[in-house]
Structure formats: structure tokens, C-alpha cells
N, C-alpha and C positions, 0 to 999 in steps of 0.2 A: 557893484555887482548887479545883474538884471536877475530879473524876478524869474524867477523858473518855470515853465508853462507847465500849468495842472490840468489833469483829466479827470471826466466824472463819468463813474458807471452806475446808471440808474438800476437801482433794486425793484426786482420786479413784484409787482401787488401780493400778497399773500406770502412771503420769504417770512419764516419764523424768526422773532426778534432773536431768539437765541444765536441764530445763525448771523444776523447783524452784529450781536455782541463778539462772537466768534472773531469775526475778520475786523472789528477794531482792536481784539484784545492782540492779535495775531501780525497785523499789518500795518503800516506808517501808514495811512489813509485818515480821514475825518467823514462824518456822517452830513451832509447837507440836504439843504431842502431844495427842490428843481421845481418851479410851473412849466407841466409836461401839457399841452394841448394834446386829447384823444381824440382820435379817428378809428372808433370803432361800436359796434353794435348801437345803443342807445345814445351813446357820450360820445358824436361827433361832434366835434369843436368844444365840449367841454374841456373847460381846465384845471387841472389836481396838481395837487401838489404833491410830487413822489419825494422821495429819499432817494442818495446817491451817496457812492463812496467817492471821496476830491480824493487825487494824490498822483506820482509822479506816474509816467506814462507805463513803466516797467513794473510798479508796483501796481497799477490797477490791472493790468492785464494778467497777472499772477492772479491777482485777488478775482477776477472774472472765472480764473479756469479753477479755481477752491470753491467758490460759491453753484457753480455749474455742479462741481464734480458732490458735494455736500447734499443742492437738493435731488441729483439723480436717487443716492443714498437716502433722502427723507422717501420721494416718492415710491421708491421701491419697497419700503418699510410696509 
């Protein structure tokens, strides 16, 4: 049986850990670590290392539109 292709959706800088804790307790995905090269403001061509959610391609797209839709909800608070 071949390996299944996994997708990562990088969590963007400031996302409340609770909100990470959220979408593992809630979703088949894993939390990894990504070296994101930045191209912007002071940090062009710096490289950080973000977090990202691994998992199947239908499950991280779910988990993209709950994480959107969560910090709309944070930011309006």
C-alpha cells in the first residue's frame, strides 16, 4: 500500500495556543515544525521556524476554514 500524500497548513504567528490545542483535540492532523523563509518587513530572507498542521488533504482544508472562521471570532472579541 503507498503512503498517502500529506498536506501542511502553516499556522500563522500569533494564533492562540488554545486555538492549536482546539484543532488537534478536534481533527486527525499532527502539529509539525516548517523552516518558513520570510520575505517581509525587516525578516527578508530570514528563516523561522513556524508550526503547521500535517494531515490528509480534505482534513486540512476543513481545519483551514475552522481556524479562519475561530480567529475571525477571536479578532472581533
Amino acid at each position: 500500500m503507498a503512503d498517502e500524500e500529506l498536506f501542511d497548513l502553516l499556522v500563522p504567528p500569533g494564533v492562540p495556543r488554545k486555538m492549536i490545542y482546539d484543532v488537534v483535540e478536534k481533527y486527525d492532523v499532527e502539529v509539525v515544525r516548517r523552516p518558513q523563509r520570510l520575505s517581509f518587513a525587516n525578516m527578508d530572507g530570514d528563516v523561522r521556524e513556524l508550526l503547521a498542521f500535517r494531515g490528509k488533504r480534505e482534513v486540512v482544508e476543513e481545519v483551514q476554514k475552522y481556524l479562519f472562521e475561530q480567529l475571525k471570532e477571536f479578532i472581533a472579541e
